[in-house]
Structures are given as C-alpha cells and as structure tokens.
C-alpha positions, 0 to 999 in steps of 0.5 A: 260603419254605415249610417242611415239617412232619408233621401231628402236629407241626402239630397240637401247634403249631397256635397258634404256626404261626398267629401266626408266619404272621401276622408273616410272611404270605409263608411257608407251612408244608407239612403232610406225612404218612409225607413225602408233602405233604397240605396248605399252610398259609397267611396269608390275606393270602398269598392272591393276589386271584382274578378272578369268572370271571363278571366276566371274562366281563361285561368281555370282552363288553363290551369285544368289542362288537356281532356281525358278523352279519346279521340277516334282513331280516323273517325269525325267527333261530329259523327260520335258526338253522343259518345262524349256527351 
C-alpha cells in the first residue's frame, strides 16, 4: 500500500513516518514534488533480497560445465584464436 506525500510534509514528519514504517514494513510512502513523484520511502525489511551478479555468474558457470571445443592437438589457442571465435 503506498501512500503519497509532498516533500515538506515528509520533512516535518520524518520521525513518526519511520516509526510507522517499522510497525509496518509493507507500506511505502511516495515523496512527491508539485504531485510529480521524486522518491520512495521504504522499511529496510521491505527490501527484497538482490542476487551478486557476480555469484550468478560463478553458478551458472558452474552449473554449464566444460566447453565443446577441441582443442589443437600441439597447436597454441593464441595462434588459432579466429578458429574459436
């Protein structure tokens, strides 16, 4: 449930939002400026977990085993790179 507010009234109120977002970390308050939105307050608990794109990459390589290439019998990669390219 979001709620929509305009910056000065966030800015006087900015103790009491916090608690209430505490109580209630599924809510979010929309900071708006002349009714356009600028912002999102949130619960740090209301925050969904992000995966490391870096960990994703180490399990889906992982997970995708050895290449299908093959390699040159006494032959450098370096020296055949357009073959594998």
């Amino acid at each position: 449930m979001n709620q929509e507010m305009a910056v000065s009234e966030v800015r006087q109120n900015l103790s009491s939002l916090l608690k209430r977002l505490r109580k209630n970390p599924d809510r979010a308050i929309v900071i708006t400026l002349n009714g356009i939105p600028v912002g999102e307050l949130r619960a740090p608990t209301a925050r969904k977990p992000r995966v490391s794109i870096g960990k994703a990459l180490l399990e889906f390589g992982k997970s995708a085993g050895e290449p299908e290439i093959e390699y040159p019998a006494g032959g450098s990669i370096a020296e055949d790179h357009d073959q594998f390219l």
